[in-house]
C-alpha positions in Angstrom: 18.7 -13.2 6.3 18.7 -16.5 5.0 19.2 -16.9 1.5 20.6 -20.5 0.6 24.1 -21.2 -0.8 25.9 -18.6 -2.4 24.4 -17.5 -6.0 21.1 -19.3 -5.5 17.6 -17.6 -4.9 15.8 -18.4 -2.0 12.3 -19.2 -4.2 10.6 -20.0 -0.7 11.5 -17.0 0.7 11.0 -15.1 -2.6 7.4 -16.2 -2.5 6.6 -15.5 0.8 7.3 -12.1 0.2 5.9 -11.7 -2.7 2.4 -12.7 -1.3 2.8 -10.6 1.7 3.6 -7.8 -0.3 0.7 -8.5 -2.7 -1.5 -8.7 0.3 -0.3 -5.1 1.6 -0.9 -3.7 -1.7 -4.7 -5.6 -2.2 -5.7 -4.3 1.3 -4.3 -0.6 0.2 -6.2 -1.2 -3.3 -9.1 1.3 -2.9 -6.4 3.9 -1.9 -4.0 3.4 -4.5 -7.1 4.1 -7.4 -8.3 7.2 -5.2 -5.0 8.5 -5.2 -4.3 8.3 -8.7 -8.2 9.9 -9.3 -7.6 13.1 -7.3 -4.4 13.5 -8.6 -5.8 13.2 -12.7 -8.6 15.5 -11.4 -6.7 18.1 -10.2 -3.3 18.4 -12.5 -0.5 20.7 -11.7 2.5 21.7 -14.0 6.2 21.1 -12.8 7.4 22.3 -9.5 3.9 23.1 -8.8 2.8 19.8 -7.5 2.0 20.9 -4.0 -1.8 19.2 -4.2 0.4 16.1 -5.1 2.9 16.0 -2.7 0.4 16.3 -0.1 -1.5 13.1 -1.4 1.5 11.3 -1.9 2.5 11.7 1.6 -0.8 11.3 3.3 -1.2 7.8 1.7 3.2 6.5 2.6 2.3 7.8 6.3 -0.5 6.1 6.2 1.4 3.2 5.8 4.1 3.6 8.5 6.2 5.4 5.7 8.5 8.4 7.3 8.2 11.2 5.2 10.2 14.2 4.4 8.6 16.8 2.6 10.7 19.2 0.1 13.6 16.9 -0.2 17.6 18.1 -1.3 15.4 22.2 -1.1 13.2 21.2 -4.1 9.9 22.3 -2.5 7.7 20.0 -4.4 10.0 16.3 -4.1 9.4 14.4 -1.5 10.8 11.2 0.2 9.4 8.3 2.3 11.4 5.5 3.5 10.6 2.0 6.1 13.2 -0.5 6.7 16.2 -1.1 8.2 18.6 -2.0 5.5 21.6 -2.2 4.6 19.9 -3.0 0.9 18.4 0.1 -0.6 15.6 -0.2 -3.3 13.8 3.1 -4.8 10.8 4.1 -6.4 10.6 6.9 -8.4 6.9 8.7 -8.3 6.3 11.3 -11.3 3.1 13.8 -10.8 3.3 16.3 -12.7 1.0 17.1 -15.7 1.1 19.2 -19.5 0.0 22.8 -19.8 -3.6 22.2 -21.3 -3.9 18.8 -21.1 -3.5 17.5 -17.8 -2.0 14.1 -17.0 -1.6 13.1 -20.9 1.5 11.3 -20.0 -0.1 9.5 -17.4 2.1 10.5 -14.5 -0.7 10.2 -11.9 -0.9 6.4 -12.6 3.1 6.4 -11.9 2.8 8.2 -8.6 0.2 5.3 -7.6 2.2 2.7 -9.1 5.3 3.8 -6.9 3.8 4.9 -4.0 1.6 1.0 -4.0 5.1 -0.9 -5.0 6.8 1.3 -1.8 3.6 -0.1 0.6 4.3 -3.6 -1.1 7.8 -3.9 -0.6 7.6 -2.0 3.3 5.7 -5.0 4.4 8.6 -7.3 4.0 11.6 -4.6 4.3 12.5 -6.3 7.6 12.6 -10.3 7.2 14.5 -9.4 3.7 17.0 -7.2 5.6 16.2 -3.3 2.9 15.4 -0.3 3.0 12.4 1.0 0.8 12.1 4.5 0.1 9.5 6.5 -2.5 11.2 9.4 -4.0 8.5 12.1 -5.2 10.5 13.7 -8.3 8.9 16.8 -9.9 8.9 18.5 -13.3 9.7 15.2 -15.1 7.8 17.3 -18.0 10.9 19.6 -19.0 12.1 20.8 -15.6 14.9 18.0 -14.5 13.5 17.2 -11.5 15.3 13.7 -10.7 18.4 15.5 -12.3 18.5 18.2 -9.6 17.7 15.4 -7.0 20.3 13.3 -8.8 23.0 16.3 -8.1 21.9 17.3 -4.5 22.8 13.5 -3.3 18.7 12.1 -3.1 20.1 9.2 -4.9 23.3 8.2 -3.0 23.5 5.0 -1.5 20.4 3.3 -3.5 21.6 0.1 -5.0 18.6 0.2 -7.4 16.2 2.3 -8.7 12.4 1.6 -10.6 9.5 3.4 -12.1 6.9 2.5 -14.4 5.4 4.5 -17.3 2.1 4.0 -18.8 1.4 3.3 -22.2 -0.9 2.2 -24.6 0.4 -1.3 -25.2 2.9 -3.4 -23.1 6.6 -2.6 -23.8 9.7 -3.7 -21.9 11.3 -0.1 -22.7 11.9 2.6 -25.1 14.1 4.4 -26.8 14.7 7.5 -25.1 16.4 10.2 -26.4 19.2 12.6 -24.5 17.1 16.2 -25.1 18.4 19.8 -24.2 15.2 22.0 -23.3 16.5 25.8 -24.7 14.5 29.1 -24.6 15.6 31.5 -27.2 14.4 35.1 -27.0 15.1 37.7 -30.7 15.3 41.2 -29.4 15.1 44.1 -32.3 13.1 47.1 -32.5 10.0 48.2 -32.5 8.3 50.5 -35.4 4.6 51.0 -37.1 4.6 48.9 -39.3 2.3 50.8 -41.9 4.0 53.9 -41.4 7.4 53.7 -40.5 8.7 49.7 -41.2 12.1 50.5 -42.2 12.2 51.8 -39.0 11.8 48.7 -36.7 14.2 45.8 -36.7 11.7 42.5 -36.6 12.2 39.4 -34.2 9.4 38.2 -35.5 11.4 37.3 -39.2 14.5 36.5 -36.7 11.9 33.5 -35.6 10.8 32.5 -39.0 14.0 32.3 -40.3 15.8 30.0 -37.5 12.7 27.7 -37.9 12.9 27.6 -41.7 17.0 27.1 -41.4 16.0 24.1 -38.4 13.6 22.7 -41.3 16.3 22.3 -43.8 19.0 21.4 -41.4 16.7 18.3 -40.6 17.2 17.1 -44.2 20.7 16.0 -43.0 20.7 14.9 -39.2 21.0 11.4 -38.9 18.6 9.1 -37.9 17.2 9.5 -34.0 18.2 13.8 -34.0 15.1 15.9 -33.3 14.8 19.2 -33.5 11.2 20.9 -32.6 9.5 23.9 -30.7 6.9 26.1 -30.5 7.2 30.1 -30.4 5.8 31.3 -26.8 5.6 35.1 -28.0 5.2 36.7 -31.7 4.9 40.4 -30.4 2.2 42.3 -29.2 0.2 44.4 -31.8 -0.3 43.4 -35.5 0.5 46.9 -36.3 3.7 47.5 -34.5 7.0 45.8 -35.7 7.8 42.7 -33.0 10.7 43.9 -30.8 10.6 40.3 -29.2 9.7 37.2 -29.8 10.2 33.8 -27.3 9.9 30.1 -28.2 11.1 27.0 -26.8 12.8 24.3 -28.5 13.7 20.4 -27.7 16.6 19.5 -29.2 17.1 15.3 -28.9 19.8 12.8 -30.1 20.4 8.9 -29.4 23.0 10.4 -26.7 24.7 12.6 -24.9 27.5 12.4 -27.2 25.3 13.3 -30.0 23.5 15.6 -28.4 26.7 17.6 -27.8 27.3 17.5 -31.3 23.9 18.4 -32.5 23.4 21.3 -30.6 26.2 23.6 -31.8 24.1 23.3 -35.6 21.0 24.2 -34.1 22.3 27.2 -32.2 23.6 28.5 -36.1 20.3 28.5 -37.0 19.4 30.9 -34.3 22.2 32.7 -35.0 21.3 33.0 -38.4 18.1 34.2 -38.0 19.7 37.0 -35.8 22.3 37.6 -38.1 19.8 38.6 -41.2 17.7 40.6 -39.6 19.6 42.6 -37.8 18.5 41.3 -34.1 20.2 39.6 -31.3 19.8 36.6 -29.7 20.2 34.9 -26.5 20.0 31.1 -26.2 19.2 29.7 -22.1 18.6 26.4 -21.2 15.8 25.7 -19.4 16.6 23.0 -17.1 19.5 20.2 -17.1 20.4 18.0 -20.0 18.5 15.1 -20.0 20.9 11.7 -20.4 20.0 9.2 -23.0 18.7 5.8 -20.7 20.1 2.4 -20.1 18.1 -0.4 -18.6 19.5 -2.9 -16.8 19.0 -5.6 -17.9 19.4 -8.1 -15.0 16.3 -6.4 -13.6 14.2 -5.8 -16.6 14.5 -9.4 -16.9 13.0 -10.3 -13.7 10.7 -7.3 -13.9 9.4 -9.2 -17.0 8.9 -12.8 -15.5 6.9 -10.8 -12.9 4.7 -8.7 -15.4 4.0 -11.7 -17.3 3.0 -13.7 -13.6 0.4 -10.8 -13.5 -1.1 -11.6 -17.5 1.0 -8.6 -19.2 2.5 -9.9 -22.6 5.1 -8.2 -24.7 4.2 -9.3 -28.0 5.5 -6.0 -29.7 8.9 -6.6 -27.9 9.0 -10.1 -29.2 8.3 -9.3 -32.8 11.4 -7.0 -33.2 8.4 -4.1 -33.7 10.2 -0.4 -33.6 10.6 1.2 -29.8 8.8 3.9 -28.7 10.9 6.9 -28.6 10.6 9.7 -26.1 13.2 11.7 -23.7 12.7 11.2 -19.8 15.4 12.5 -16.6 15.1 9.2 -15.8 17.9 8.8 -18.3 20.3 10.6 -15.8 19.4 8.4 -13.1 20.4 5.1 -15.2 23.2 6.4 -15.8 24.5 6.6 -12.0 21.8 3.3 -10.5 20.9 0.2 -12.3 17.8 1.2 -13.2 14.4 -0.2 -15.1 11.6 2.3 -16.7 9.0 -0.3 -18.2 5.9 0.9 -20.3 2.8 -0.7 -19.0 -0.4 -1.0 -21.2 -3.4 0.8 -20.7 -6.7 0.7 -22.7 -6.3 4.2 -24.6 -8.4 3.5 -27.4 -5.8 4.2 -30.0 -4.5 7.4 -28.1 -0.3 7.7 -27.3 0.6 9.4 -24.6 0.5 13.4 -25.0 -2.8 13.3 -26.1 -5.9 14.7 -24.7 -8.0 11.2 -25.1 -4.7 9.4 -23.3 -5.4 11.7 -20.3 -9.5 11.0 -20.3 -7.9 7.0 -20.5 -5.5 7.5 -17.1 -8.9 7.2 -15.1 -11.4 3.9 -15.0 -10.5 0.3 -15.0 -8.3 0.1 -17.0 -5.9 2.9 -15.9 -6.4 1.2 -12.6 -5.1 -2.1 -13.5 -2.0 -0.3 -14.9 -1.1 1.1 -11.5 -1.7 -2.1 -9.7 0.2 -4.1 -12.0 2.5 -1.9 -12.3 2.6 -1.5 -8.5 3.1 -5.3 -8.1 5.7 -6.1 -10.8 7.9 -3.6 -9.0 7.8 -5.1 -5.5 8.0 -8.1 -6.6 11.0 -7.3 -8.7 12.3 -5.8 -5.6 12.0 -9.2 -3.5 14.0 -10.9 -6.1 16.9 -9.1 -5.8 16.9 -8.9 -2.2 16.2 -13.1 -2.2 18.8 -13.9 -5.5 22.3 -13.7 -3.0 23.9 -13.1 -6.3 22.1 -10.4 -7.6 21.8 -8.9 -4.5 25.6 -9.0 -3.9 26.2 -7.2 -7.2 23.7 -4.6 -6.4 25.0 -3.9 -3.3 28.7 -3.8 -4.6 28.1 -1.8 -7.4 
């Protein structure tokens, strides 16, 4: 491929490809919108995403895209690839949804966003010498999927990896917290609780009093530690003693490191609870740790010249305005590929993400723009590092 003198971007080639690409995605437009449609119509939890994953692929092998369905034995990831290398570029598509409220976080605009940078970029993975792939990662909601892909090798030999999130404003990134997801299960002893209390041994109090401990414990966490949950059993009759009760807690720090150190304090609390009442505990994680993220910020640069091409502005960025926090397994994947995770606006009416008017805004105009642009910033991102010799020489060295 020719790419001018050492450390210099090819900008006629860059443009080229970047109009070809745009064309491949235009032409695929009506798709991309469907795609994201059936999938906000028809949500599925983590590692359930079968609807999804069939979608997903239908549209990539559509396009020419070869497609392997339950990738590194997760039966719900997925990866399509085009192009013959030896530069390999990635797109991470989420798809799952929340318990109750559907695609809240929007993941149904990333699958289209990924799956319409993938088509983009496929149409000029040959004259600029890559390879393209779509990775379909489940369970971003709690379950670790791109950690578990992460560990079984999906990721080995990428040179880059990019998603987009949407959002209700335009950001350039977040700040995402390292989070443990834990289950903790109280086991006493049931009794009546009219006739006989002194008889039973109550989880229920165990519960109450790790959450009252975890309230007064977050009086002295520094600033960024998080520490909340929700209890997923109380018992089973008002008039019997609780010989169980469930919850599930996220615990989050700026870090791993600080995570590490976090979690032993939280665990007292549980332990505490345990210890007054009289019950036991038993603490179980529910999926991998989740990594704090690191952009890079070679490519969020470029990702922003292309955003802004498209008419997205970062005004909040600009200002110095506080970053959004939240915990993604996207974190993990920084943390072995250069990697970029964006927020792209949508028009949410106020809403943030997690919230049941976000999910009624993933769906219209709007919501469709977002996965276009979003869509199109990535490819085009993608063509500048396989069309800036230097860039592309670091990626491919790294």
């Amino acid at each position: 491929m020719s790419q001018g003198s050492p450390g210099t971007r090819d900008s006629a080639q860059a443009d080229a490809a970047k109009q070809a690409a745009r064309q491949a995605i235009d032409e695929r437009r009506s798709e991309l919108v469907a795609l994201a449609r059936v999938l906000h119509d028809r949500p599925e939890l983590g590692f359930e995403e079968h609807h999804a994953v069939a979608e997903v692929s239908r549209v990539l092998e559509g396009a020419g895209f070869h497609v392997e369905s339950a990738t590194c034995g997760l039966p719900t990831a997925l990866r399509a690839w085009a192009g013959p290398g030896p530069l390999s570029l990635l797109f991470c598509a989420e798809y799952d949804a929340l318990p109750g409220i559907g695609h809240a976080c929007g993941h149904n605009l990333i699958a289209a966003a990924a799956v319409g940078a993938g088509v983009g970029l496929a149409a000029v993975a040959e004259q600029l010498e890559l390879k393209v792939t779509v990775l379909g990662t489940p369970a971003e909601e709690g379950g670790g999927g791109k950690v578990l892909l992460l560990e079984r090798g999906a990721f080995a030999g990428v040179h880059a990896a990019m998603m987009v999130h949407p959002w209700h404003e335009d950001r350039l990134g977040a700040n995402c917290l390292a989070v443990d997801h834990v289950e903790v299960r109280f086991s006493g002893r049931e009794a009546h609780a009219s006739a006989a209390p002194h008889n039973g041994v109550n989880a229920a109090d165990a519960m109450v009093l790790s959450q009252v401990a975890i309230g007064l414990l977050r009086q002295q966490l520094p600033a960024g530690q998080q520490v909340h949950g929700i209890v997923t059993k109380g018992g089973d009759a008002v008039n019997v003693i609780p010989k169980q009760t469930v919850g599930r807690f996220m615990i989050r720090a700026p870090t791993i490191e600080a995570l590490a150190t976090l979690r032993p304090r939280v665990e007292r609390c549980f332990e505490a609870g345990a210890l007054a009442t009289g019950c036991s505990v038993e603490i179980t994680d529910l999926c991998p740790r989740y990594s704090d993220y690191v952009a890079d910020h070679r490519l969020l640069e470029r990702w922003r010249v292309n955003a802004e091409a498209l008419g997205r502005r970062f005004s909040a960025d600009d200002a110095g305005a506080p970053l959004p926090t939240f915990s993604t397994d996207m974190g993990n994947v920084s943390r072995t590929v250069p990697a970029i995770h964006p927020l792209v606006g949508l028009d949410s009416g106020g809403a943030v993400i997690h919230e049941p008017a976000f999910a009624d805004a993933t769906v219209g105009p709007s919501a469709e723009q977002t996965a276009i642009d979003g869509a199109l910033s990535m490819a085009f991102t993608a063509v500048d590092i396989a069309t800036d010799s230097e860039l592309r020489r670091e990626m491919m060295e790294r």
